[in-house]
N, C-alpha and C positions, 0 to 999 in steps of 0.2 A: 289318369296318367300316372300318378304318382306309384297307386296300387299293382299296376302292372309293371311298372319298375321297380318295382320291388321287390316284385315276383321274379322278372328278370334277373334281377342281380344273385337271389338266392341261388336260382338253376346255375348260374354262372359260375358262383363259388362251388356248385359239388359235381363242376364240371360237365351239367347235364346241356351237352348247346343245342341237343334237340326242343328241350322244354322253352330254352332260350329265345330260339327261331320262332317257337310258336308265338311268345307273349310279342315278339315284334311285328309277326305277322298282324296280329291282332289292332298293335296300335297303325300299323300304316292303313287298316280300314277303318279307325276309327277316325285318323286327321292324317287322309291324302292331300293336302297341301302343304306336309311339311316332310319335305326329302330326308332331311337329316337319319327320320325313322328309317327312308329305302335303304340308306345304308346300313345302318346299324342290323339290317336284317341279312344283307349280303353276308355283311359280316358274321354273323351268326353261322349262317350255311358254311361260311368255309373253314371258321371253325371246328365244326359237325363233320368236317372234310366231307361235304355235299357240294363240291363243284360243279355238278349237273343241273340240281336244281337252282345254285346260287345263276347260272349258263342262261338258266332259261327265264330267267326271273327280269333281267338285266335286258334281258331281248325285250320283254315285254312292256317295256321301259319305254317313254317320252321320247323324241329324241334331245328334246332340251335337256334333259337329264342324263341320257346314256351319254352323249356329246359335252356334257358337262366336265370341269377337271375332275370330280368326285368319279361321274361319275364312269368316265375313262381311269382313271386310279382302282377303280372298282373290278372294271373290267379286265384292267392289267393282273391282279389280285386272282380272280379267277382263273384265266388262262396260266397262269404261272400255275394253280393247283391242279388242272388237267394235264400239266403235262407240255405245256409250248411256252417256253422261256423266250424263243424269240418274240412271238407276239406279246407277248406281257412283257419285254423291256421297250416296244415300240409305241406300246398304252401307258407305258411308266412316263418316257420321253413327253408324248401327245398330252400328260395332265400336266407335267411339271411346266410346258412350255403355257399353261392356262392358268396355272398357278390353284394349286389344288390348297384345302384347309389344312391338311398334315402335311406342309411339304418336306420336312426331317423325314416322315413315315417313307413318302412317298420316293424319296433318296433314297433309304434303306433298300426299299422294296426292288428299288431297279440293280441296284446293286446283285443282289439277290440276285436276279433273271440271270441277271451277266456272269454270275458265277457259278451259274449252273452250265453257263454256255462257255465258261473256261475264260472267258476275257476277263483274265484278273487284275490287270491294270487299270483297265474302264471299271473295273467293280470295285476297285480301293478309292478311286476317285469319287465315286457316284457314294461311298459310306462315308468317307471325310467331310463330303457337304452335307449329310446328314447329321453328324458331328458338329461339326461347324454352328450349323444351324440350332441343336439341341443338343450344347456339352454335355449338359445333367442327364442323358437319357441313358442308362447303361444298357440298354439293348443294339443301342446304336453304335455303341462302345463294341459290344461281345462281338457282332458281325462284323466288324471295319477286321476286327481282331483275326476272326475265320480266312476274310478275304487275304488279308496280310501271310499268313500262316501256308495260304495252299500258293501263292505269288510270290513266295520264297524271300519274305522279308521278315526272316525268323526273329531278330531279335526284338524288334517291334512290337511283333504279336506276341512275345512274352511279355516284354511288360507289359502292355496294355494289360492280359489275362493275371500277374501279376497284381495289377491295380486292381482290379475288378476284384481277385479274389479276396484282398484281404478287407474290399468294402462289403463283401457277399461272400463270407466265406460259405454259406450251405447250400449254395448251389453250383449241384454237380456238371451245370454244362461248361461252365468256368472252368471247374480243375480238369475236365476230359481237354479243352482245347490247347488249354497249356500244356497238358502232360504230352498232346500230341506234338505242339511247335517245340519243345524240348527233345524230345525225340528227333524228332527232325534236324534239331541243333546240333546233334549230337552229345547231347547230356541224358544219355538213358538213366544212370539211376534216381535224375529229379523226373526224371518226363514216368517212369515208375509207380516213385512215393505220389506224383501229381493224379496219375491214376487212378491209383487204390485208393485215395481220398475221394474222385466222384465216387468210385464203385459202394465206397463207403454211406454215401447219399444216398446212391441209389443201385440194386443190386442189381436190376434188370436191364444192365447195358451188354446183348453179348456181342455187338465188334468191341467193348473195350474189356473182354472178357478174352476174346480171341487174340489182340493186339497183347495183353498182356500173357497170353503161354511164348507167343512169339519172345517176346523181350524177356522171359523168365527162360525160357529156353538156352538164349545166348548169355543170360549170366550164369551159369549153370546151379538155377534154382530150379531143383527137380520136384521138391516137395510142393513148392507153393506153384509151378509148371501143375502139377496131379493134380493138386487143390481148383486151383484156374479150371482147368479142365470138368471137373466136377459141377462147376457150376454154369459153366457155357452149356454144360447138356441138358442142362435142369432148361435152359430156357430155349434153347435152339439145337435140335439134335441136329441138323444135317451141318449148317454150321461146325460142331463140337467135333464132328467125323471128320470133316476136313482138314480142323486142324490138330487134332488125334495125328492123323498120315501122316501132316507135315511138320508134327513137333515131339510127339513122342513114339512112335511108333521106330523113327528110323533108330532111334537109340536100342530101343527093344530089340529090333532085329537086327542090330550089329554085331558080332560073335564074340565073346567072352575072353 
């Protein structure tokens, strides 16, 4: 057991959740009577972004177990990566109401569904008790933050991503969400500088690459608009074209 988690944990840190999947694979044939491993292996799959095989794995499941709050939390987890938010907030609801082991997770997680299906009041509610449940968890923190931000409770989701940043300042999904709910506030040149500081993390984001020639645009930042531009093409040409047309292009062609 031990050796195999160990193995696990390596693949895990260099991000390999293939190798991952495998060593759990492994341990739930070596001691099928402990679920814990079923899951940890879903988990793995989805991960791997393997909703298919995590689909079919889950089918092949007990029903003491798929029926389970785990392992309905599981299967909500799936569906949600296939593609059906509605079924995965209805397996989110079916584990929390059995009373699942991560129930903070399993909050988040519906939350999620719901806000992919736009019910962003049902999805601030369902992250608040996730919160509630596990103040110290700032993941739980970042999405309450997301959901708050697209439900137009802009000042909220600033601070929130304000807290967060300055407990985490190197992570860039923090500064993109605030530089976006500023934006929204209407304080472009923090939602901006909030920006450039993910971008700075991390260069490979191009919607906040294209978000940013849009708002260099209207402050009539031509240089650092070209520059932006430069670098959206580098990772996404059709993308880069589109916003070419609609940020530099009309200027080009406007007559002298």
């Amino acid at each position: 057991m031990s050796a195999h988690l160990g193995l696990i944990s390596l693949a895990g840190q260099r991000g390999d959740h293939r190798v991952a999947a495998e060593g759990w694979s492994r341990l739930v044939r070596l001691y099928p009577s402990r679920p814990e491993l079923r899951w940890r292996l879903v988990e793995a799959l989805l991960f791997a972004q393997d909703g298919t095989r995590a689909h079919k794995l889950l089918a092949r499941f007990p029903s003491e177990l798929a029926d389970s709050a785990d392992g309905l939390f599981w299967r909500g987890a799936t569906a949600a990566l296939l593609g059906r938010p509605l079924a995965a907030s209805e397996l989110f609801r079916a584990s929390l109401a059995k009373g699942p082991s991560e129930p903070a997770r399993a909050w988040t997680e519906l939350g999620k569904a719901l806000f992919v299906l736009e019910r962003f009041p049902e999805a601030i509610a369902a992250m608040r008790e996730a919160v509630r449940i596990a103040p110290d968890d700032p993941d739980h923190r970042y999405w309450l933050a997301v959901a708050l931000k697209d439900g137009g409770h802009l000042d909220e989701a600033i601070r929130i991503n304000r807290d967060l940043s300055v407990a985490y300042p190197n992570e860039p999904r923090i500064w993109r969400q605030l530089g976006y709910a500023q934006v929204l506030a209407a304080r472009a040149p923090e939602g901006i500088e909030a920006l450039e500081r993910s971008l700075a993390l991390d260069p490979g984001q191009p919607r906040v690459w294209n978000a940013l020639m849009i708002l260099y645009r209207a402050a009539g930042r031509r240089a650092d608009l070209v520059r932006a531009h430069g670098n959206l093409r580098s990772l996404d040409a059709a993308m880069a074209e589109r916003a070419y047309l609609a940020t530099i292009h009309p200027d080009e062609a406007r007559p002298q």
